[in-house]
PyMOL Python script that loads the backbone (N, CA, C, O; Angstrom):
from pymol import cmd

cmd.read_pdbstr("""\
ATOM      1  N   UNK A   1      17.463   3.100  11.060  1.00  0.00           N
ATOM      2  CA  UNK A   1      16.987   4.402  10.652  1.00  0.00           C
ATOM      3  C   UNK A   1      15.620   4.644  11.263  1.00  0.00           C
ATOM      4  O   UNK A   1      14.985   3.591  11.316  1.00  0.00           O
ATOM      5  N   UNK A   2      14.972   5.672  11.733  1.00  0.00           N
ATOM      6  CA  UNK A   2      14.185   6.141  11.971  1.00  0.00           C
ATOM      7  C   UNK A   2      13.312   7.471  11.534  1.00  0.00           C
ATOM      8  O   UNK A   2      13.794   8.544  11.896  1.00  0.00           O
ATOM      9  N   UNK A   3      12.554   7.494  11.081  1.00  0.00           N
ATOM     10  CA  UNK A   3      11.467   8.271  10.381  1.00  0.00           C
ATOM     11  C   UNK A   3      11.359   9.893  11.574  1.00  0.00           C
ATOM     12  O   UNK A   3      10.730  10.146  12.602  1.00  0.00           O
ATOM     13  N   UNK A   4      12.103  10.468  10.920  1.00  0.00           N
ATOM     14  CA  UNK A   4      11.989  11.814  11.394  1.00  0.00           C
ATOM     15  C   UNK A   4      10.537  12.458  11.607  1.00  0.00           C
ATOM     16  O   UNK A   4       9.466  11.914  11.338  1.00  0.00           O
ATOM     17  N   UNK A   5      10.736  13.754  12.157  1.00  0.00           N
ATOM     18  CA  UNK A   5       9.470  14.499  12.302  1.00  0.00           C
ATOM     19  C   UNK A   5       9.151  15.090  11.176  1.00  0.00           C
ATOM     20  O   UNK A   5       7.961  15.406  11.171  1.00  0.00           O
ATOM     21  N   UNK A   6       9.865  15.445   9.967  1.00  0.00           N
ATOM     22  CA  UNK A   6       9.740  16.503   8.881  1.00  0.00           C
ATOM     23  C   UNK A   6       8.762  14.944   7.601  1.00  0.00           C
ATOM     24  O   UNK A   6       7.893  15.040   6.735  1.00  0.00           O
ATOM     25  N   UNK A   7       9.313  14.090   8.005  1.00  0.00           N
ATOM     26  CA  UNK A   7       9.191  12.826   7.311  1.00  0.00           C
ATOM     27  C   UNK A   7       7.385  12.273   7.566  1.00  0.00           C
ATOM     28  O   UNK A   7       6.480  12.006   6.775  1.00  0.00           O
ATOM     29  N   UNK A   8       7.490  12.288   9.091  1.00  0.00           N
ATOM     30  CA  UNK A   8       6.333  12.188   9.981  1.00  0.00           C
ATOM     31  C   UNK A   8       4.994  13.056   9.090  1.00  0.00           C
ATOM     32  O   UNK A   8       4.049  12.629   8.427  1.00  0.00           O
ATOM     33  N   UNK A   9       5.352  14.152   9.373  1.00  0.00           N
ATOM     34  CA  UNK A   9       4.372  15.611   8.699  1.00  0.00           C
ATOM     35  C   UNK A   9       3.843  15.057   7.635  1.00  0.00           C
ATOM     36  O   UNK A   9       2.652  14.843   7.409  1.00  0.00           O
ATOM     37  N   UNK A  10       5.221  14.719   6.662  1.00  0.00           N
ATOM     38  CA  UNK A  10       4.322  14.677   5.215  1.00  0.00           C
ATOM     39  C   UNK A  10       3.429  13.128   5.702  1.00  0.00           C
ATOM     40  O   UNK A  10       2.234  13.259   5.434  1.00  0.00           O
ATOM     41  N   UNK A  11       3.629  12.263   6.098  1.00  0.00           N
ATOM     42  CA  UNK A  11       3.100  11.288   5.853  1.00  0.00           C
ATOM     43  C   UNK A  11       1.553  10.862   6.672  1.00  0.00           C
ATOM     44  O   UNK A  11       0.828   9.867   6.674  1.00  0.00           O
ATOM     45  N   UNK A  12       1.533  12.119   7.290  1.00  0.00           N
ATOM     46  CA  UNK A  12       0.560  12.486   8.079  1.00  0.00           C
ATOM     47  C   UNK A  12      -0.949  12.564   6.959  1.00  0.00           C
ATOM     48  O   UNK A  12      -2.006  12.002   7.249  1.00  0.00           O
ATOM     49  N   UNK A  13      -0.742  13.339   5.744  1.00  0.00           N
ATOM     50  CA  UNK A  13      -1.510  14.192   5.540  1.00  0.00           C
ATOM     51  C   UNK A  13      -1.983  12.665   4.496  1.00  0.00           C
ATOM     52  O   UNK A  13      -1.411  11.579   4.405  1.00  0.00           O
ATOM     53  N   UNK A  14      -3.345  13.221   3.778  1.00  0.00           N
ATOM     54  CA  UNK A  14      -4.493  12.128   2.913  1.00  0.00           C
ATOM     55  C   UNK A  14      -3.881  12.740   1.418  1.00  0.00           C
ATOM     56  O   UNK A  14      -3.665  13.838   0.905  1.00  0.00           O
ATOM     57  N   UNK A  15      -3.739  11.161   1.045  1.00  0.00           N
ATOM     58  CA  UNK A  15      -3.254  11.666  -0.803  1.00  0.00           C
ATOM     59  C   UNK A  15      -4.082  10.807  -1.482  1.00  0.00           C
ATOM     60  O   UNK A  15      -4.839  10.221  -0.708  1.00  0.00           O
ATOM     61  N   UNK A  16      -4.220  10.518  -2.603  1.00  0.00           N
ATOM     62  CA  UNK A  16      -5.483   9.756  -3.253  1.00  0.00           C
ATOM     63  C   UNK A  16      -5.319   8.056  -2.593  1.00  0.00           C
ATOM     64  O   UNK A  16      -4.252   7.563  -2.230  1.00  0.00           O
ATOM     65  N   UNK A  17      -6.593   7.408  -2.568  1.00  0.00           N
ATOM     66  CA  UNK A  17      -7.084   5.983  -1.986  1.00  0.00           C
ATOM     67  C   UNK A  17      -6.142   4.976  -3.365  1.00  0.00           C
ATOM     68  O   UNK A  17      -5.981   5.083  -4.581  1.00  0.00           O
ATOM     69  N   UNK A  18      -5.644   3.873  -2.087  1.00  0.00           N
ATOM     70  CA  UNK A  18      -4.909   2.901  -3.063  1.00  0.00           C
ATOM     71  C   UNK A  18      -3.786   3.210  -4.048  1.00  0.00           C
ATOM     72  O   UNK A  18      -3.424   2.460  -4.954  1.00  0.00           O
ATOM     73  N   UNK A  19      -3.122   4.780  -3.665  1.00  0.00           N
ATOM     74  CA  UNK A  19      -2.437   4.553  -5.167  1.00  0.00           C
ATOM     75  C   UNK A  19      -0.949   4.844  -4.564  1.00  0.00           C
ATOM     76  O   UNK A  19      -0.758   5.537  -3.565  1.00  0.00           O
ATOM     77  N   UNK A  20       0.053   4.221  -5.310  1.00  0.00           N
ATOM     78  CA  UNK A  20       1.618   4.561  -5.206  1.00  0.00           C
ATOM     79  C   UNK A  20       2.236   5.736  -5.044  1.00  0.00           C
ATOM     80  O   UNK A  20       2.526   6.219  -6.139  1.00  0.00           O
ATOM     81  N   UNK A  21       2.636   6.557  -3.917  1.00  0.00           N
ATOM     82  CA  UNK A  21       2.793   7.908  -4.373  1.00  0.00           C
ATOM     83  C   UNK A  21       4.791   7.816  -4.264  1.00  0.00           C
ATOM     84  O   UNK A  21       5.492   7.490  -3.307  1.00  0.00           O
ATOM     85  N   UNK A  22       5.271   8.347  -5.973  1.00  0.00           N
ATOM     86  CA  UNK A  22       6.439   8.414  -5.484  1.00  0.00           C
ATOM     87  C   UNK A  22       7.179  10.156  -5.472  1.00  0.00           C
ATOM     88  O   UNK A  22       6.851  11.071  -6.228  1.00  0.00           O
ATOM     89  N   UNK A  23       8.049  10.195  -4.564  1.00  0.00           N
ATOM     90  CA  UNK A  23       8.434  11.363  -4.365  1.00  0.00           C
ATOM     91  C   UNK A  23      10.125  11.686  -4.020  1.00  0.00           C
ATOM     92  O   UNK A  23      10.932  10.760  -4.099  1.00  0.00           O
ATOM     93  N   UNK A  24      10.672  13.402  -3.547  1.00  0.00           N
ATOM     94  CA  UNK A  24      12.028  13.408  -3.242  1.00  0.00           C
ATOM     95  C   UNK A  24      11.960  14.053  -1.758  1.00  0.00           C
ATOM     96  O   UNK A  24      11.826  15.273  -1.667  1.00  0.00           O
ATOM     97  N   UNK A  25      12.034  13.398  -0.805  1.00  0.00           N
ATOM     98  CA  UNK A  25      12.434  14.217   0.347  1.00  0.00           C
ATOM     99  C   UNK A  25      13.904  14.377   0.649  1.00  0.00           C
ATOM    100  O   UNK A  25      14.659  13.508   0.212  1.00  0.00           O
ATOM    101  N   UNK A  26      14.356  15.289   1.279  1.00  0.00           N
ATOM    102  CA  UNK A  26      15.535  15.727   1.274  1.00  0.00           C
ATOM    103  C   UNK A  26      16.517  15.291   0.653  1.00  0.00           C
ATOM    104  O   UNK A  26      16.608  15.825  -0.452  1.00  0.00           O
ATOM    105  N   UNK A  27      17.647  14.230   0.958  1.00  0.00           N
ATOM    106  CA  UNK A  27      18.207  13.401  -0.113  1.00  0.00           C
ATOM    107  C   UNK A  27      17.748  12.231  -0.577  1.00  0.00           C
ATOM    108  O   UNK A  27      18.233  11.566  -1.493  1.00  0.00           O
ATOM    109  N   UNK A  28      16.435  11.901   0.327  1.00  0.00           N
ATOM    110  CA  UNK A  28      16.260  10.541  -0.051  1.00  0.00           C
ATOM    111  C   UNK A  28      14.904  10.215  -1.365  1.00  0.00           C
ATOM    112  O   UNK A  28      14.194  11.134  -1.771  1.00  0.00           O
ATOM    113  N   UNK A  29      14.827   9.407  -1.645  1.00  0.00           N
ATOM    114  CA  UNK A  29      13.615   8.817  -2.583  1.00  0.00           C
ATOM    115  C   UNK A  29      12.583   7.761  -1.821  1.00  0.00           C
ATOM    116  O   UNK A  29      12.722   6.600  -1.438  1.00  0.00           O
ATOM    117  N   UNK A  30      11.562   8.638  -1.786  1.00  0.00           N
ATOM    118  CA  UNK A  30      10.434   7.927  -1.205  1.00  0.00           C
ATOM    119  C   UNK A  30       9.238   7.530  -1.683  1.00  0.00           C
ATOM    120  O   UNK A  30       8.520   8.314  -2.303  1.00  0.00           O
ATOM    121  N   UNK A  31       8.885   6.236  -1.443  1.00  0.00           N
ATOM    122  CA  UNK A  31       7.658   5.895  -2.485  1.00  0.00           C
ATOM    123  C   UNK A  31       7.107   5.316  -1.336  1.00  0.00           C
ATOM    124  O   UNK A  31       7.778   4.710  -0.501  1.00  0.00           O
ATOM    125  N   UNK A  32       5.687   5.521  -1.267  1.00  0.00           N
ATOM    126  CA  UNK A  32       4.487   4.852  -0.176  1.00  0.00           C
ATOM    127  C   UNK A  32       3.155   4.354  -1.314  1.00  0.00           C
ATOM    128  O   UNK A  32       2.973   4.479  -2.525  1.00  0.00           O
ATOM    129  N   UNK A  33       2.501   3.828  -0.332  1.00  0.00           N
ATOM    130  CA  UNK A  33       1.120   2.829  -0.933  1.00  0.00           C
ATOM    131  C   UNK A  33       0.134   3.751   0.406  1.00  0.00           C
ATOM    132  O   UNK A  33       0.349   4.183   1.538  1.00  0.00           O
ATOM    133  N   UNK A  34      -0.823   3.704  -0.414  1.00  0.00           N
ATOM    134  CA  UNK A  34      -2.185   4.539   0.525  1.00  0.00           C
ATOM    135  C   UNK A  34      -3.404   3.732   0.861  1.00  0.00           C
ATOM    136  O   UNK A  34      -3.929   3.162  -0.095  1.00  0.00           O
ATOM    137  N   UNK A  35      -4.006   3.562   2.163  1.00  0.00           N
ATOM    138  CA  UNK A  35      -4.779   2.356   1.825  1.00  0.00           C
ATOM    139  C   UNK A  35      -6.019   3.281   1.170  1.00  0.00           C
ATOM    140  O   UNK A  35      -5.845   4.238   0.416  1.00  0.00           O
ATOM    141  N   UNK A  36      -7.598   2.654   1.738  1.00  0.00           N
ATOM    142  CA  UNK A  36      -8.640   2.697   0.714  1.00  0.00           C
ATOM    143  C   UNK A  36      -8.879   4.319   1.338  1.00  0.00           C
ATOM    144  O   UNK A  36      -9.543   5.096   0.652  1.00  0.00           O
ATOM    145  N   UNK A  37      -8.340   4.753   2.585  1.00  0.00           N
ATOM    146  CA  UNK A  37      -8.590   6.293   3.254  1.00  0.00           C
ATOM    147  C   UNK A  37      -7.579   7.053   2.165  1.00  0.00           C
ATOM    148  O   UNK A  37      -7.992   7.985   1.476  1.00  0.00           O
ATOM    149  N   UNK A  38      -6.584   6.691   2.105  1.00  0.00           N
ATOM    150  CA  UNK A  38      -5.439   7.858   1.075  1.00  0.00           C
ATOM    151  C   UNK A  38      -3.963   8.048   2.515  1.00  0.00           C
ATOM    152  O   UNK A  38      -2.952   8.750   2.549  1.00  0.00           O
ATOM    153  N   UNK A  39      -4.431   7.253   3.287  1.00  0.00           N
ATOM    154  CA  UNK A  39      -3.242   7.705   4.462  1.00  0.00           C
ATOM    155  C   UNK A  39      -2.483   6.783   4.006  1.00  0.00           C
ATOM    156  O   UNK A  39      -2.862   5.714   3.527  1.00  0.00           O
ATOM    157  N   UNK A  40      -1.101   7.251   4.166  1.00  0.00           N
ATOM    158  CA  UNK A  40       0.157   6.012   3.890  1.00  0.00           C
ATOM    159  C   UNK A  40       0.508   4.991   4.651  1.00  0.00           C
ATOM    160  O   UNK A  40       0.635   5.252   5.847  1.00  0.00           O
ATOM    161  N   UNK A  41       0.761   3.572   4.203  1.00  0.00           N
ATOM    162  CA  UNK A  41       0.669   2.628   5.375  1.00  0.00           C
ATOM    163  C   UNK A  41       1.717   1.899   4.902  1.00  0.00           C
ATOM    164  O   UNK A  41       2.169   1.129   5.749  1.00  0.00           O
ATOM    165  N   UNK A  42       2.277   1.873   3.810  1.00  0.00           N
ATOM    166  CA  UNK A  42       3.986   1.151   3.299  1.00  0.00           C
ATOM    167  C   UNK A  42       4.711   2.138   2.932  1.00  0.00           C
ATOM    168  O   UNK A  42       4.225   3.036   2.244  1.00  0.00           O
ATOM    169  N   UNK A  43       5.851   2.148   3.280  1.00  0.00           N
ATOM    170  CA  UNK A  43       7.056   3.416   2.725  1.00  0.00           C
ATOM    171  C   UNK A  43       8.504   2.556   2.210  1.00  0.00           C
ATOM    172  O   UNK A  43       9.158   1.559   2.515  1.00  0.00           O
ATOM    173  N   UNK A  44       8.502   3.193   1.648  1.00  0.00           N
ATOM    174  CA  UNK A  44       9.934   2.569   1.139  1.00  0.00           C
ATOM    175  C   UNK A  44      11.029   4.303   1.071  1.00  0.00           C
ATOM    176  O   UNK A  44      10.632   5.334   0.528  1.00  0.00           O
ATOM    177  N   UNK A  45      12.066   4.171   1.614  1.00  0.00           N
ATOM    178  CA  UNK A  45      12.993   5.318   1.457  1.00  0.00           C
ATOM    179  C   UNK A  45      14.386   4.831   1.638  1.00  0.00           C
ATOM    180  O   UNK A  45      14.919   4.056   2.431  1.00  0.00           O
ATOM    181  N   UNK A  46      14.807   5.571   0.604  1.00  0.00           N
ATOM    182  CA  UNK A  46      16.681   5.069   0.027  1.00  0.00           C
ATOM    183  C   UNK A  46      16.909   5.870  -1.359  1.00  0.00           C
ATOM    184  O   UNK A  46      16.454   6.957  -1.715  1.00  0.00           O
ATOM    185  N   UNK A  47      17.371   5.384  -1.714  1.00  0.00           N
ATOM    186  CA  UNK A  47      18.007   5.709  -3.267  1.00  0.00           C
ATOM    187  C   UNK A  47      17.561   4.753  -4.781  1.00  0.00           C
ATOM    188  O   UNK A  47      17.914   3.591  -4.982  1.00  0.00           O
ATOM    189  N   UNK A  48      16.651   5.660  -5.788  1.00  0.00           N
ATOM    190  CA  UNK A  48      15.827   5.074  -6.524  1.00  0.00           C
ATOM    191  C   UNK A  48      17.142   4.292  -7.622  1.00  0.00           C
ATOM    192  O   UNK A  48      18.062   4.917  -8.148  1.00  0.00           O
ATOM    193  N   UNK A  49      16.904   2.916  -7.737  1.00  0.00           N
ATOM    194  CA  UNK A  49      17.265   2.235  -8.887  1.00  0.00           C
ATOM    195  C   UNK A  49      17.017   3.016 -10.287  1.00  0.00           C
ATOM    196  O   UNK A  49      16.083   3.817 -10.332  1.00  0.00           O
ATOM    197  N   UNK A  50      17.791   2.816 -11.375  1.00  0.00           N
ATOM    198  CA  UNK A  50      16.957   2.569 -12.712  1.00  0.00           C
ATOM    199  C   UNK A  50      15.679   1.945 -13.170  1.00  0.00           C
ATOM    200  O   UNK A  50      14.990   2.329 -14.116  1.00  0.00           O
ATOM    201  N   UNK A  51      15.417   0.782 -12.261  1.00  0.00           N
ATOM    202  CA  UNK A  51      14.458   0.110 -12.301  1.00  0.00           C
ATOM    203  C   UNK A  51      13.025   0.431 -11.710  1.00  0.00           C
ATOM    204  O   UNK A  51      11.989  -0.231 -11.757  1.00  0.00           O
ATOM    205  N   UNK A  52      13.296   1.636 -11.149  1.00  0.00           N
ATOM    206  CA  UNK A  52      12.285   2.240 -10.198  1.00  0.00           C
ATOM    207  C   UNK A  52      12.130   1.831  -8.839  1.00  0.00           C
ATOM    208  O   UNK A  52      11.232   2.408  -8.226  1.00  0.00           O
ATOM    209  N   UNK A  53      12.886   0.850  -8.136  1.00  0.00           N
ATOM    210  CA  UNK A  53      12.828   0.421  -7.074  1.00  0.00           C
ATOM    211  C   UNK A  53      13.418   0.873  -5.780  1.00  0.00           C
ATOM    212  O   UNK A  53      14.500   1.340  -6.138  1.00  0.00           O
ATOM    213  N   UNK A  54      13.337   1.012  -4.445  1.00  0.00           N
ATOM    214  CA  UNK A  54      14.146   1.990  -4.566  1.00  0.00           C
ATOM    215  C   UNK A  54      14.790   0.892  -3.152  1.00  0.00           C
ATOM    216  O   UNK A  54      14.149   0.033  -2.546  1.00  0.00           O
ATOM    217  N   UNK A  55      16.672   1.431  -2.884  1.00  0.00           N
ATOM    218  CA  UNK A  55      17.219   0.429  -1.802  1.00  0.00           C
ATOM    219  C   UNK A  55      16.925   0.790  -1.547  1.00  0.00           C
ATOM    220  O   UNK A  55      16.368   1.670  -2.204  1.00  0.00           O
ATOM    221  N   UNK A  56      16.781   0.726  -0.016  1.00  0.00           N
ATOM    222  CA  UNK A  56      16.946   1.650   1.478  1.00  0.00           C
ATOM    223  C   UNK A  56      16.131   0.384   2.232  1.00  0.00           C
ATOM    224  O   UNK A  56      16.136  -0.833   2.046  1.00  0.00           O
ATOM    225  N   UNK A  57      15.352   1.367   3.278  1.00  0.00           N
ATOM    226  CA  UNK A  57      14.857   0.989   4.443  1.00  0.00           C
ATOM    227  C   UNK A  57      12.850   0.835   3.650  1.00  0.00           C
ATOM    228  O   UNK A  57      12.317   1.412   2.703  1.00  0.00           O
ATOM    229  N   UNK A  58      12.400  -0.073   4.514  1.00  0.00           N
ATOM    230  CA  UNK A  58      10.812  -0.420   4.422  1.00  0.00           C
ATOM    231  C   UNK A  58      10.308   0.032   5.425  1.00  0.00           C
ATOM    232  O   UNK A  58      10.996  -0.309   6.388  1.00  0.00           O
ATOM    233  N   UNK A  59       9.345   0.709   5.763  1.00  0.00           N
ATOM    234  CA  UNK A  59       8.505   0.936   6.752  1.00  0.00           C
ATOM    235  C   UNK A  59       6.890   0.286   6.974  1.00  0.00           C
ATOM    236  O   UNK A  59       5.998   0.827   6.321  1.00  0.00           O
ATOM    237  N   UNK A  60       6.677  -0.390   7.512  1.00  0.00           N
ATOM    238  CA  UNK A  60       4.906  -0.535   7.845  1.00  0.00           C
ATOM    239  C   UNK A  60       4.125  -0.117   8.747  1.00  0.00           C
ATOM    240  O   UNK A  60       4.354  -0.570   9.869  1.00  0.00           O
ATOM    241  N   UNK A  61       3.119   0.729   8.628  1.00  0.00           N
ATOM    242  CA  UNK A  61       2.231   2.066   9.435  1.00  0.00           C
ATOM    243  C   UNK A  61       1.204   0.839  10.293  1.00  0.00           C
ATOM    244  O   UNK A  61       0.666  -0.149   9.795  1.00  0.00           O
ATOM    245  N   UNK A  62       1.167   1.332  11.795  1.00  0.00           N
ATOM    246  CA  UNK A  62      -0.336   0.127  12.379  1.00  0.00           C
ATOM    247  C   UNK A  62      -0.975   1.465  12.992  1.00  0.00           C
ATOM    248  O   UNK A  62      -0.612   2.320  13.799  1.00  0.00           O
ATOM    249  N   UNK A  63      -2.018   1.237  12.269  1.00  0.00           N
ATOM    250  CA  UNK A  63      -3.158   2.479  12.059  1.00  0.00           C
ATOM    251  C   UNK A  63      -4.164   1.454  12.365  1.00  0.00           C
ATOM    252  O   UNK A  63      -4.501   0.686  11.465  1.00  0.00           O
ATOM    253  N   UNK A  64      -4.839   1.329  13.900  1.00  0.00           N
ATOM    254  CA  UNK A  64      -5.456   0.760  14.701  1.00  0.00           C
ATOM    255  C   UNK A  64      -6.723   1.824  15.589  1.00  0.00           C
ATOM    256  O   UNK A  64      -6.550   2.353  16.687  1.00  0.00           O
ATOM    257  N   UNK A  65      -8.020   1.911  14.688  1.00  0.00           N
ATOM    258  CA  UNK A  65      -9.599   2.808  14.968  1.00  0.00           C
ATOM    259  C   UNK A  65     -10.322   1.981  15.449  1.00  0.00           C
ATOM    260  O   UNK A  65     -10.697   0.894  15.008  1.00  0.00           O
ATOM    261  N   UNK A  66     -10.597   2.670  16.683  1.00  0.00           N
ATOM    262  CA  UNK A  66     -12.172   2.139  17.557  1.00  0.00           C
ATOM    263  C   UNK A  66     -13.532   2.566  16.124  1.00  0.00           C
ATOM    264  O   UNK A  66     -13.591   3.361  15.186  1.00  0.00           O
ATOM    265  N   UNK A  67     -14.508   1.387  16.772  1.00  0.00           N
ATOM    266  CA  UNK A  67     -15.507   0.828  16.409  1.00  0.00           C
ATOM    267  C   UNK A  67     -15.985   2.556  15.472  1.00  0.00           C
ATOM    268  O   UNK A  67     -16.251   2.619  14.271  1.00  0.00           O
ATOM    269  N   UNK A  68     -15.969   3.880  16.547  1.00  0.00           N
ATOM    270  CA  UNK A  68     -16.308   4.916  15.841  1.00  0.00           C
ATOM    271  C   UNK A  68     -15.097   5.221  14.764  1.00  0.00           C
ATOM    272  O   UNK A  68     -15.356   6.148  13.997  1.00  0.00           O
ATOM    273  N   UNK A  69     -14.494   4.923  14.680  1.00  0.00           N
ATOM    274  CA  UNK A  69     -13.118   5.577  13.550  1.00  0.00           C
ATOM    275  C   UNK A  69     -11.955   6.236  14.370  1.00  0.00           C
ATOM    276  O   UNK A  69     -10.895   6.369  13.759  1.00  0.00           O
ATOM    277  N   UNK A  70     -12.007   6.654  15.638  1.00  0.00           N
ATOM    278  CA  UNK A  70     -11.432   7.260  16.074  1.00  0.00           C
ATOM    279  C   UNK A  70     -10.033   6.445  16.483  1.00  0.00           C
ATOM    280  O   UNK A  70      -9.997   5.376  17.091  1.00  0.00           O
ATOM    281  N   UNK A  71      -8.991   7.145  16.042  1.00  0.00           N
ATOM    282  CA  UNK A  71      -7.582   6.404  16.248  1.00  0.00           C
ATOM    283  C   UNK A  71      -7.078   6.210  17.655  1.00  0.00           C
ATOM    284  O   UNK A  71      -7.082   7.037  18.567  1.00  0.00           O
ATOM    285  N   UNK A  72      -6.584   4.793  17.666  1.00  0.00           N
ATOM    286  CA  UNK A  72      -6.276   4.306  19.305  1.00  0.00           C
ATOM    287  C   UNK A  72      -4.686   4.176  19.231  1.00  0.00           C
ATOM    288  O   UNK A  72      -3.826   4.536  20.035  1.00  0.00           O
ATOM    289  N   UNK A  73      -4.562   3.378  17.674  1.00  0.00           N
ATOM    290  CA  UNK A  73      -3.107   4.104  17.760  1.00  0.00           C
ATOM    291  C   UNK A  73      -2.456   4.090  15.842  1.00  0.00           C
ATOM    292  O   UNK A  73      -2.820   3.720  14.726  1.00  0.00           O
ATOM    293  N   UNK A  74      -1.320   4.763  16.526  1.00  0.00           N
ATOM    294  CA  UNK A  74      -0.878   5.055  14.870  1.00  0.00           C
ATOM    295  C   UNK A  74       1.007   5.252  14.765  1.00  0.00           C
ATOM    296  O   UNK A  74       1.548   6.355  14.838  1.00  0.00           O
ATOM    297  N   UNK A  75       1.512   4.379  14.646  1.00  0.00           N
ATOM    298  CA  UNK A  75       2.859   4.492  14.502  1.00  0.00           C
ATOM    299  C   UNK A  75       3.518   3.784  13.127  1.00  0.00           C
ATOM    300  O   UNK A  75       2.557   3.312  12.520  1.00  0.00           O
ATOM    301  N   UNK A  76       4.320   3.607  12.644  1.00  0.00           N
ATOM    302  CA  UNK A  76       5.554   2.828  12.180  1.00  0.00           C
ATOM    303  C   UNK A  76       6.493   2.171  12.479  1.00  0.00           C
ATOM    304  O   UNK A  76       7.423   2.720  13.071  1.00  0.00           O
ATOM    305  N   UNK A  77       6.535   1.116  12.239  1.00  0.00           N
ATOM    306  CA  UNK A  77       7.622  -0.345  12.186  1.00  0.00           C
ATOM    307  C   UNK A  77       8.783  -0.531  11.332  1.00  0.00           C
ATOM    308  O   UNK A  77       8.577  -0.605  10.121  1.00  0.00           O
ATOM    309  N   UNK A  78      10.138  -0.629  11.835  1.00  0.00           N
ATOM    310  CA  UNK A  78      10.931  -0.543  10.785  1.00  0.00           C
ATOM    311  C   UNK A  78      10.939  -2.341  10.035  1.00  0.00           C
ATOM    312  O   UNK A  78      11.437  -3.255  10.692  1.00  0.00           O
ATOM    313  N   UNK A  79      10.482  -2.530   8.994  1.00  0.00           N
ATOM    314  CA  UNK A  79      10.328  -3.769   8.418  1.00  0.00           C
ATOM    315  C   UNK A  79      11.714  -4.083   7.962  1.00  0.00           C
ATOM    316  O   UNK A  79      11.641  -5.104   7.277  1.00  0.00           O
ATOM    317  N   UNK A  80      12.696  -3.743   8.024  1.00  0.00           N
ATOM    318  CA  UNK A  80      14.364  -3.963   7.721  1.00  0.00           C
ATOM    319  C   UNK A  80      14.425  -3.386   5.996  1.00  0.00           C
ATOM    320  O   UNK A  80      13.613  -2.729   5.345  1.00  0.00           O
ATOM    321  N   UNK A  81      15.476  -3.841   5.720  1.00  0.00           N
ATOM    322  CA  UNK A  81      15.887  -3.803   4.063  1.00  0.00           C
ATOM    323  C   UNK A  81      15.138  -4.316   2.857  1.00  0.00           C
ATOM    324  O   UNK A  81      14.700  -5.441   2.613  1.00  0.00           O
ATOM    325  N   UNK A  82      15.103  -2.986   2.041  1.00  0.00           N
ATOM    326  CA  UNK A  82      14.130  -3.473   0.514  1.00  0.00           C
ATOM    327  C   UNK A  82      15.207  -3.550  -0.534  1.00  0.00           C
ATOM    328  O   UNK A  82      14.921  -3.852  -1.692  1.00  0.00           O
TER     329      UNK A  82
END
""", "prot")
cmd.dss("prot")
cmd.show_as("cartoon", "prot")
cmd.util.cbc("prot")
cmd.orient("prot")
Protein backbone atom coordinates (compact mmCIF):
# COMPACT_ATOMS: atom_id res chain seq x y z
CA UNK A 1 0.00 0.00 0.00
CA UNK A 2 1.05 3.35 -0.56
CA UNK A 3 0.09 6.67 1.02
CA UNK A 4 -1.83 8.66 -1.47
CA UNK A 5 -1.77 12.38 -2.21
CA UNK A 6 -5.20 13.22 -0.40
CA UNK A 7 -3.51 11.13 2.60
CA UNK A 8 -0.12 13.07 1.95
CA UNK A 9 -2.09 16.68 2.43
CA UNK A 10 -3.53 15.86 5.63
CA UNK A 11 -0.38 14.62 7.03
CA UNK A 12 1.42 17.48 5.85
CA UNK A 13 -0.15 19.97 8.09
CA UNK A 14 1.09 20.68 12.33
CA UNK A 15 -1.42 19.17 14.97
CA UNK A 16 -0.54 19.43 18.68
CA UNK A 17 3.41 18.27 19.90
CA UNK A 18 3.67 14.55 21.09
CA UNK A 19 0.15 13.60 21.04
CA UNK A 20 -1.88 10.54 19.32
CA UNK A 21 -4.11 11.89 16.77
CA UNK A 22 -6.88 9.39 15.88
CA UNK A 23 -9.09 9.88 12.91
CA UNK A 24 -11.51 8.58 9.62
CA UNK A 25 -10.11 9.07 6.23
CA UNK A 26 -12.06 7.78 3.53
CA UNK A 27 -12.71 4.14 4.44
CA UNK A 28 -9.88 3.76 6.41
CA UNK A 29 -8.97 4.44 10.29
CA UNK A 30 -6.02 6.37 10.92
CA UNK A 31 -4.11 7.05 13.98
CA UNK A 32 -0.51 8.93 13.92
CA UNK A 33 2.00 10.10 16.81
CA UNK A 34 3.39 13.82 16.36
CA UNK A 35 6.84 14.45 17.33
CA UNK A 36 7.87 17.51 19.75
CA UNK A 37 7.04 20.00 16.21
CA UNK A 38 3.20 18.48 15.96
CA UNK A 39 4.22 16.97 12.35
CA UNK A 40 3.28 13.26 12.04
CA UNK A 41 6.07 10.78 12.01
CA UNK A 42 4.15 7.16 12.85
CA UNK A 43 0.85 6.27 11.06
CA UNK A 44 -0.96 3.43 11.44
CA UNK A 45 -4.04 2.93 8.74
CA UNK A 46 -6.55 -0.12 8.40
CA UNK A 47 -9.55 -0.95 10.21
CA UNK A 48 -9.99 0.04 14.03
CA UNK A 49 -10.28 -3.06 16.47
CA UNK A 50 -12.60 -2.90 19.55
CA UNK A 51 -9.56 -2.58 21.30
CA UNK A 52 -8.60 0.60 19.68
CA UNK A 53 -5.87 -0.76 17.67
CA UNK A 54 -6.04 -0.55 14.45
CA UNK A 55 -4.93 -3.68 11.54
CA UNK A 56 -3.64 -2.44 8.52
CA UNK A 57 -0.43 -1.07 7.31
CA UNK A 58 2.45 1.06 9.65
CA UNK A 59 4.10 3.86 8.21
CA UNK A 60 7.46 5.70 9.49
CA UNK A 61 8.05 9.53 8.30
CA UNK A 62 12.30 10.43 7.84
CA UNK A 63 12.00 14.07 8.35
CA UNK A 64 15.79 14.88 7.92
CA UNK A 65 16.68 19.36 8.66
CA UNK A 66 19.91 21.06 7.96
CA UNK A 67 21.71 22.64 10.86
CA UNK A 68 19.16 25.86 9.99
CA UNK A 69 15.81 23.72 10.18
CA UNK A 70 15.39 23.73 6.74
CA UNK A 71 14.14 20.27 5.29
CA UNK A 72 16.64 18.15 3.12
CA UNK A 73 14.30 15.51 3.08
CA UNK A 74 10.88 14.23 4.05
CA UNK A 75 9.18 11.01 2.97
CA UNK A 76 7.55 7.72 4.35
CA UNK A 77 8.56 4.09 4.75
CA UNK A 78 6.23 1.36 4.53
CA UNK A 79 7.19 -0.46 8.01
CA UNK A 80 4.91 -3.68 6.91
CA UNK A 81 1.90 -5.00 9.13
CA UNK A 82 0.46 -3.72 12.61
Amino acid sequence: MKIGEKLLKKLTKKYGPEQMVHQKFERYDISFKTDEEGNPVLLFIGTRREDGQIKGERFGRVLIRDKDGKILKDHWDNKGKS
